[in-house]
Legacy VTK file of the C-alpha trace (Angstrom):
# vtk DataFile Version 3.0
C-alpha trace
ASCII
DATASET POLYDATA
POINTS 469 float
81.360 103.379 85.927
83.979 103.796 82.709
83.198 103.086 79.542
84.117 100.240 77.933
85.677 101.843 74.697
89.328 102.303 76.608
90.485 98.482 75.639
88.673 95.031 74.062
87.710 92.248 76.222
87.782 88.446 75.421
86.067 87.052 78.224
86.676 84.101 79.209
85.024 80.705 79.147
84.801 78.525 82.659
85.434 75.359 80.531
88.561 77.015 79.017
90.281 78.295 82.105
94.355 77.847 82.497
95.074 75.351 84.989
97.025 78.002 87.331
93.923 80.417 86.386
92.241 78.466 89.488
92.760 79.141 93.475
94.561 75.857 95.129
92.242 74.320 97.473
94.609 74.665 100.089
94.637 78.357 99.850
90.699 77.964 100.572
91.596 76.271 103.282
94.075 78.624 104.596
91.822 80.919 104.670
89.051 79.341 106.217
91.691 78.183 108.949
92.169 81.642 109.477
88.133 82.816 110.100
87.653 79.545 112.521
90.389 80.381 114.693
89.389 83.875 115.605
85.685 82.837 115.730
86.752 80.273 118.050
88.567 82.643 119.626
85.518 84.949 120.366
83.058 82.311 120.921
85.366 80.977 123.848
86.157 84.375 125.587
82.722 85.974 124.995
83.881 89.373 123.966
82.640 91.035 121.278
82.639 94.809 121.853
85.156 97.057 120.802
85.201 100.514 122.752
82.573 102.028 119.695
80.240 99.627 119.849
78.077 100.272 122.601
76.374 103.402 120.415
75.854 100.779 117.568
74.046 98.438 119.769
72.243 101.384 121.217
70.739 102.500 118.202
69.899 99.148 116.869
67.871 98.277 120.738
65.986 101.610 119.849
65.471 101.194 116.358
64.068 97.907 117.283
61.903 98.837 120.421
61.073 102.463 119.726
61.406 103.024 115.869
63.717 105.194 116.196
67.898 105.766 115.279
69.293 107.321 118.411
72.391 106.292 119.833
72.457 106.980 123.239
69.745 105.748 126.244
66.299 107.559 125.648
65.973 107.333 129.318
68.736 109.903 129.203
67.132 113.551 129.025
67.846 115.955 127.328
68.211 114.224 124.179
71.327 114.996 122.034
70.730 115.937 118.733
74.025 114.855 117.562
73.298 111.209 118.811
70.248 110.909 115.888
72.805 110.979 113.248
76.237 109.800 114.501
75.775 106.369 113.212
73.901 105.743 109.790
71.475 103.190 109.894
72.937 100.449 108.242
74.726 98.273 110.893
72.269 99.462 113.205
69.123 97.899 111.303
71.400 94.324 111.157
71.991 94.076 114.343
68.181 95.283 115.469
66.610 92.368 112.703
69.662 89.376 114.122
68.396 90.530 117.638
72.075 91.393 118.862
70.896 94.282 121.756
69.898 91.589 123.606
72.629 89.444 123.241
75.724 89.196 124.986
77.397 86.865 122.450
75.732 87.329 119.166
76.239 84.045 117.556
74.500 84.586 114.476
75.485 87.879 113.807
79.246 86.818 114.183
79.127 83.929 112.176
77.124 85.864 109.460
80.329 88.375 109.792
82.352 85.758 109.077
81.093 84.019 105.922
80.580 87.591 104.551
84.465 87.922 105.374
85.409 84.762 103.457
83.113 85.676 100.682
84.702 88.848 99.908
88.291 87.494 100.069
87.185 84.777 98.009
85.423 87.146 94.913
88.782 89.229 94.920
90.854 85.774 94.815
88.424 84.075 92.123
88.891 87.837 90.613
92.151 87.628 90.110
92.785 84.071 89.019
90.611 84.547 86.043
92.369 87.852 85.026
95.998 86.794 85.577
98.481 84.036 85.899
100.508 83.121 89.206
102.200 80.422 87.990
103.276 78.688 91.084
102.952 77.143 94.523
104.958 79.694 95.711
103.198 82.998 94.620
100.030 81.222 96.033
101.820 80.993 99.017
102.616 84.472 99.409
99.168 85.496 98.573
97.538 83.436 101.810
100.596 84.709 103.554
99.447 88.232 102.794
95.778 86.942 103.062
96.309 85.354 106.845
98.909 88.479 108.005
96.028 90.855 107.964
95.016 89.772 111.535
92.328 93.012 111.553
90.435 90.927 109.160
89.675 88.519 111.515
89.746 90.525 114.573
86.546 92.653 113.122
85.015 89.695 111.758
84.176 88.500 114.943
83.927 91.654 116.659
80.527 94.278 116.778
81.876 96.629 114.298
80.121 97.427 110.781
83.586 96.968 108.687
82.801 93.933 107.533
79.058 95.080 106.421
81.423 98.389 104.632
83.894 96.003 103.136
81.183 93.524 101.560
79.620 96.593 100.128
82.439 97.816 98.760
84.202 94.667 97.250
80.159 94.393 95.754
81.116 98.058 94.265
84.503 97.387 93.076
83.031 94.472 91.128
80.151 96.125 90.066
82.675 99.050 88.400
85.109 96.560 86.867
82.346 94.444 84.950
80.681 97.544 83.585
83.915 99.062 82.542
84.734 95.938 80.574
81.337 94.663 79.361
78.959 97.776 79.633
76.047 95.659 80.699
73.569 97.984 82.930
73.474 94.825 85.318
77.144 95.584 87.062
75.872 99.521 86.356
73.135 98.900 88.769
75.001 96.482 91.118
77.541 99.300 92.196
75.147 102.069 92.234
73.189 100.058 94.773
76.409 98.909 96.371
77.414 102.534 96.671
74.437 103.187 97.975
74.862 100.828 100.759
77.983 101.852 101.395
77.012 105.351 102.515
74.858 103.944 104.827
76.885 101.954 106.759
79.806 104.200 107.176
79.593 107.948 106.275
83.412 107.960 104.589
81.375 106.815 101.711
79.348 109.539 101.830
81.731 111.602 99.681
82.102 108.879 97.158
78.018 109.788 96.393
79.162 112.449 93.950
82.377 110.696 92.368
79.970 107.968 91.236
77.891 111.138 90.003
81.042 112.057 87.733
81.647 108.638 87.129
78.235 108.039 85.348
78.265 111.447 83.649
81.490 110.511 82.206
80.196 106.685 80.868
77.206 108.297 79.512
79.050 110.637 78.044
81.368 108.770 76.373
78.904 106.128 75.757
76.508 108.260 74.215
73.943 106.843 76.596
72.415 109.739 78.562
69.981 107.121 81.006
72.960 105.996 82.334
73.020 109.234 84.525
70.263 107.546 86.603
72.332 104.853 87.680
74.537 107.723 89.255
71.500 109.517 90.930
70.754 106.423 93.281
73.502 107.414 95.725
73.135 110.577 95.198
69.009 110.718 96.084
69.715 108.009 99.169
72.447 110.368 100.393
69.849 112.984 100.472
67.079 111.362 102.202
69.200 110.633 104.507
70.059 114.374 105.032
66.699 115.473 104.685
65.944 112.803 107.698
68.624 114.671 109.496
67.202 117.895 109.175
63.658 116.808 110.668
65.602 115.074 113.074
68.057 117.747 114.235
67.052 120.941 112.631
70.668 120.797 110.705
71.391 119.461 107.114
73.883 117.217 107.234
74.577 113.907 106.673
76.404 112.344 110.209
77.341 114.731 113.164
80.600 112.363 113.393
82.291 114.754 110.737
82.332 117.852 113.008
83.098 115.363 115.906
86.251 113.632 113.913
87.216 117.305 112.848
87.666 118.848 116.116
88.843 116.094 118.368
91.294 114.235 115.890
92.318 116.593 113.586
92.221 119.659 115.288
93.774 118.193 117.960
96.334 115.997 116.821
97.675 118.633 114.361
97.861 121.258 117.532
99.531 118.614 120.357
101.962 118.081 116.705
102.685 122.357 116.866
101.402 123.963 120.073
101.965 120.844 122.667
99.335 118.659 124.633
98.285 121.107 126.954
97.219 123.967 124.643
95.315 121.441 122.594
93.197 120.452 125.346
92.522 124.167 125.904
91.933 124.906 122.662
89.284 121.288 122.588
87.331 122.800 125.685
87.241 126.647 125.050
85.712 125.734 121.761
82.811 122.998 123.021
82.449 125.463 125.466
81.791 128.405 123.516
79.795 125.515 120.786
77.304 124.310 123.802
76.119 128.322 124.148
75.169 128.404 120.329
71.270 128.699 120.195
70.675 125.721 118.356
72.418 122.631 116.912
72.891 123.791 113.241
74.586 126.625 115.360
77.189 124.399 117.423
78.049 122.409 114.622
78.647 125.433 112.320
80.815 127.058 115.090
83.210 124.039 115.636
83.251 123.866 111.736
84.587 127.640 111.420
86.851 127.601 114.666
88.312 124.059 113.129
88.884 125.631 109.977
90.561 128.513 111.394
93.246 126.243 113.019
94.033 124.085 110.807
94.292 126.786 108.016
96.982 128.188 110.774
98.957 125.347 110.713
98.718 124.087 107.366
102.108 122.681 106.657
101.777 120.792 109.397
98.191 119.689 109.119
99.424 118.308 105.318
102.172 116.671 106.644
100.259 114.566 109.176
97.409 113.957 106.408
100.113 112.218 104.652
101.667 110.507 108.004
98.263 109.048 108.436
98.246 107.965 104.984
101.426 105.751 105.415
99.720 104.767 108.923
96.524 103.818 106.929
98.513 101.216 104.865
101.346 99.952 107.413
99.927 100.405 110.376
99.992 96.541 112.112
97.052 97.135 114.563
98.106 96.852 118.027
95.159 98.335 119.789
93.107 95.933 117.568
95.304 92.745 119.155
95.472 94.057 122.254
91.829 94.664 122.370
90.972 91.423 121.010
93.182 89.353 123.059
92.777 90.874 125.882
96.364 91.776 126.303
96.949 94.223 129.024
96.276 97.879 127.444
99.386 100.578 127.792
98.463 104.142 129.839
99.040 105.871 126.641
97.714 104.863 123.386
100.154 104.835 120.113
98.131 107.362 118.452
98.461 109.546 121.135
102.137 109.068 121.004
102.514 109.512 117.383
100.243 112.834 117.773
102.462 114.444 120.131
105.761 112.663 119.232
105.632 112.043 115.617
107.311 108.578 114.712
110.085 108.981 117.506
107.235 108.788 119.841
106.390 105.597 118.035
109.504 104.076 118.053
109.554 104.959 121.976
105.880 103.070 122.547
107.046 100.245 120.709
110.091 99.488 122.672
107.846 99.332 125.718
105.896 96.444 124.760
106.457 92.720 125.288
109.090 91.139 123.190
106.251 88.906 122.038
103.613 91.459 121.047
106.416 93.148 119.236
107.163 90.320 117.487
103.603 89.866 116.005
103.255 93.635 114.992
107.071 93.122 113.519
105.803 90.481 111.511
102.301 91.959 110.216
103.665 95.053 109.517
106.317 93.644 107.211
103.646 92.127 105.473
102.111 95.582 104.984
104.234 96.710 103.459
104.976 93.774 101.319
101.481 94.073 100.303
101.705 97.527 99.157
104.809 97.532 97.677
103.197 94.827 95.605
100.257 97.153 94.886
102.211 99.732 93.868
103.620 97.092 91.409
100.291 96.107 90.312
99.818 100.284 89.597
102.640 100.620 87.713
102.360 97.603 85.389
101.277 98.689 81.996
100.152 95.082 80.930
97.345 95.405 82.779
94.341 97.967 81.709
95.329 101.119 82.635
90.955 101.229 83.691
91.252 98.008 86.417
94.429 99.442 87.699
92.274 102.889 88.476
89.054 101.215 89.185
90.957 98.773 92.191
93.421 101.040 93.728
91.199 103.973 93.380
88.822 103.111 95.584
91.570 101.896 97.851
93.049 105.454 97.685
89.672 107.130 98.396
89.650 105.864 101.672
92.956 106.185 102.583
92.597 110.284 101.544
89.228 110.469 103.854
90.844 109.018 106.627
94.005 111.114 106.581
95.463 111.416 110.157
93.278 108.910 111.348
94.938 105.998 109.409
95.015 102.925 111.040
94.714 98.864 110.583
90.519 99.208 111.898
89.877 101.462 108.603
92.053 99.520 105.472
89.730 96.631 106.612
86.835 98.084 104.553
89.259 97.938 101.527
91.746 95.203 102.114
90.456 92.517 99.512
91.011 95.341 96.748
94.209 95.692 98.611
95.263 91.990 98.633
93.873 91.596 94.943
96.279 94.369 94.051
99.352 92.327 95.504
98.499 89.530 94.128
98.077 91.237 90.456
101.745 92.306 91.426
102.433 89.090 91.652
101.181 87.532 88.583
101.086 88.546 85.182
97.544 89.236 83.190
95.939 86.207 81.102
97.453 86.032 77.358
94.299 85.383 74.695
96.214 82.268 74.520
94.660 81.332 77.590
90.765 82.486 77.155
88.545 82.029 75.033
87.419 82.733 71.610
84.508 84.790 72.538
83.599 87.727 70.280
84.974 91.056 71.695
82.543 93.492 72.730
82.183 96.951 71.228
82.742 100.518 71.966
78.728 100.692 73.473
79.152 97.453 75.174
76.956 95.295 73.182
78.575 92.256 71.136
80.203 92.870 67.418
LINES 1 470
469 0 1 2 3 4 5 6 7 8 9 10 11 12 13 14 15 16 17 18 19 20 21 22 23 24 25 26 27 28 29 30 31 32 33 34 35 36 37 38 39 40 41 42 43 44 45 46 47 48 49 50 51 52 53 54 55 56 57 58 59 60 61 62 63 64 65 66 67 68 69 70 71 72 73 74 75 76 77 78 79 80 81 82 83 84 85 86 87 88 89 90 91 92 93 94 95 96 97 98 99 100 101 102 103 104 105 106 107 108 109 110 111 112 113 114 115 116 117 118 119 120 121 122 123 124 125 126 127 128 129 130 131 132 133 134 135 136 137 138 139 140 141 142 143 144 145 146 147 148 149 150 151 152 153 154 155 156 157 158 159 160 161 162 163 164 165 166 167 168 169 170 171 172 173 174 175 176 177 178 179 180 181 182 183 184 185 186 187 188 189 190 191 192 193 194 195 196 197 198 199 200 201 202 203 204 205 206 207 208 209 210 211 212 213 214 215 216 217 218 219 220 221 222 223 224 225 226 227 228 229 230 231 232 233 234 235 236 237 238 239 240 241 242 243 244 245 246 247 248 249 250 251 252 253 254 255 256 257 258 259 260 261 262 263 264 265 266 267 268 269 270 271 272 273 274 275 276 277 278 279 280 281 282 283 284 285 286 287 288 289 290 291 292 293 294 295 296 297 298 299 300 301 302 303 304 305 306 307 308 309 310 311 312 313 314 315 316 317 318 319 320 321 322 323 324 325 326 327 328 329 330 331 332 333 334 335 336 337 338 339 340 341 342 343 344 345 346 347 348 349 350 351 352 353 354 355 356 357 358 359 360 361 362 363 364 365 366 367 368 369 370 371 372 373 374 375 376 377 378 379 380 381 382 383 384 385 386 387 388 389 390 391 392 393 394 395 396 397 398 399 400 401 402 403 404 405 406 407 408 409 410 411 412 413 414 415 416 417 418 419 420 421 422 423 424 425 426 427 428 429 430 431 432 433 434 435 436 437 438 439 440 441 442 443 444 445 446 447 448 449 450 451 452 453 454 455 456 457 458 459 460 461 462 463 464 465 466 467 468
């Protein structure tokens, strides 16, 4: 939420639009090509489940037959505290009302994946043909090239996975933000803080982004000179503590998802010590501390424990530890998926996995991997990763063009940015998916060049407080 006092808007009128200020029809279609190909896909060869699904559907059959969030069996005693809180409830509560436990092909649910996938790439699209100009056949072309070389947009479309419930959420919040930075109206105010809301609940990497909308709000109202607007920021803020407080019943530990300590230890611990110490004294290092965690005296206890011993070793490495946050940075926006395709299409899966390789190796144990796989695969992931990197190189274009408000350039790419920090060594194709329309709209803004008021209307501009002149 930014204030609108930064730069003057003339919005502009439907009536009055530039011709090229309109997506071709055959870019819709291009991308709807794209959605019922990999539903077909699915629907043919009836396999929906990734490897982390089964604790989604798990908590959803509880949630639906016990009222209760647990992850795991409740047949299996002793129940694991850490399994109450390892998935928020937001995917698991769509898939427990659509009736997808019981399912093994979850029509609806994948279908309703899907138009939410083509809705969000078409609100960034429609997004930014009204605020810029392409111009040509040609730069429409690249931007359903860019659109349709994303295959991890259509893999998780069709897949049980909650990044396409995250990414509608967020493209919601990234709209929300931009209309209230330009036109102040509470409306888009309330529509992101709801937005960011939901966002923490379906994936806890949004948890975090609970007190930058805090800021965000106390920075509006500040500037503003509208204090109530600080209420807006409290929504995520409160639902991100009931949450907790749920937790804490629940497990005797404040916190908001037991996947942090979990991602902590057994990615980032122990990629950064197989990068420094080797593969074996990782693993040793893994088990002497779960070990040691399990004899804690209570669950607060454990997850404390792995959070100091974590700490510890990654403090002792931290040159390293920074460089591979940055690695999986680069990973996070190049990355072509090939666990995603494989998975997907049933390809046959390699003994060791290319994060694995890259944790141990670096990117010469990359280059290695990928000179084992077929000529064909390597083709695809070739081709997708060009496009990558044509996509942020685009971005970055978009980011550095002054033309545009220097507020829309922070507002889209911020967000984009945010994730990309939280995920650090974890980057990969699976977690830009949340993000990617911001992503694409970004390259397509590098593309184009902003709308002239020669080519909007003559509405009146709005003021510093938002309201009309």
């Amino acid at each position: 939420m930014i204030s609108s006092s930064a730069y003057r808007l003339v919005a502009p009128a439907p009536a009055a639009l530039h011709p090229s200020s309109r997506v071709p029809a055959w870019v819709w279609a291009g991308v709807a090509a794209m959605h019922v190909l990999f539903l077909a896909w699915q629907l043919y060869h009836q396999h929906p489940q990734f490897p982390d699904s089964d604790r989604y559907l798990e908590a959803a059959r509880n949630l639906r037959e016990a009222g209760v969030l647990y992850a795991r069996p409740l047949t299996q005693l002793p129940l694991q505290p850490q399994e109450y809180s390892i998935r928020p409830p937001g995917y698991p509560a769509v898939l427990a009302l659509l009736g997808a436990p019981g399912q093994q092909v979850p029509v609806v649910l994948l279908v309703l994946q899907n138009l939410l996938s083509f809705l969000n790439l078409s609100l960034m699209l429609r997004w930014v043909a009204r605020h810029s100009v392409l111009g040509s056949r040609a730069k429409w072309g690249a931007v359903l090239l860019l659109t349709v070389a994303a295959p991890a947009q259509g893999i998780y479309a069709n897949v049980l996975m909650s990044e396409l419930l995250l990414q509608t959420a967020v493209v919601v919040l990234a709209l929300g933000l931009l209309g209230f930075s330009k036109t102040g109206r509470v409306s888009y105010g309330m529509g992101a803080a709801v937005a960011a809301a939901a966002a923490l609940l379906i994936k806890p990497v949004f948890y975090p982004f609970a007190l930058v909308f805090l800021l965000l709000s106390c920075w509006s109202a500040w500037r503003q000179k509208r204090p109530w607007l600080l209420a807006l920021g409290l929504i995520p803020v409160l639902v991100a503590g009931a949450w907790q407080w749920r937790n804490l019943e629940r497990t005797g530990y404040w916190h908001f998802s037991s996947i942090a300590e979990i991602n902590l230890l057994r990615y980032n611990v122990r990629a950064v010590l197989q990068y420094t110490e080797g593969a074996e004294a990782a693993e040793q290092f893994l088990d002497t501390t779960i070990a040691a965690a399990e004899h804690q005296p209570s669950f607060a206890a454990q997850q404390r424990y792995i959070q100091r011993q974590s700490q510890v070793a990654l403090q002792r490495h931290a040159v390293a530890y920074s460089l591979l946050h940055l690695q999986g940075m680069g990973n996070f926006f190049l990355d072509p998926g090939r666990f995603d395709i494989v998975y997907f299409f049933g390809l046959p899966q390699p003994k060791s996995g290319l994060l694995s390789q890259f944790s141990q190796q670096g990117y010469s144990g990359v280059g290695h991997y990928l000179r084992q796989l077929p000529l064909g695969l390597l083709a695809v992931l070739l081709a997708v990763a060009l496009a990558n990197a044509g996509r942020l190189l685009l971005a970055l274009r978009f980011a550095l063009n002054r033309a545009y408000p220097l507020q829309e350039r922070l507002l889209l790419l911020g967000l984009v940015l945010y994730v990309a920090v939280l995920t650090g060594p974890l980057g990969a194709s699976r977690f830009v998916v949340p993000v990617l329309p911001l992503l694409l709209a970004a390259a397509a803004l590098g593309l184009s060049r902003p709308q002239t008021a020669n080519n909007r209307s003559t509405k009146k501009p709005l003021s510093r407080s938002g309201k009309g002149l």
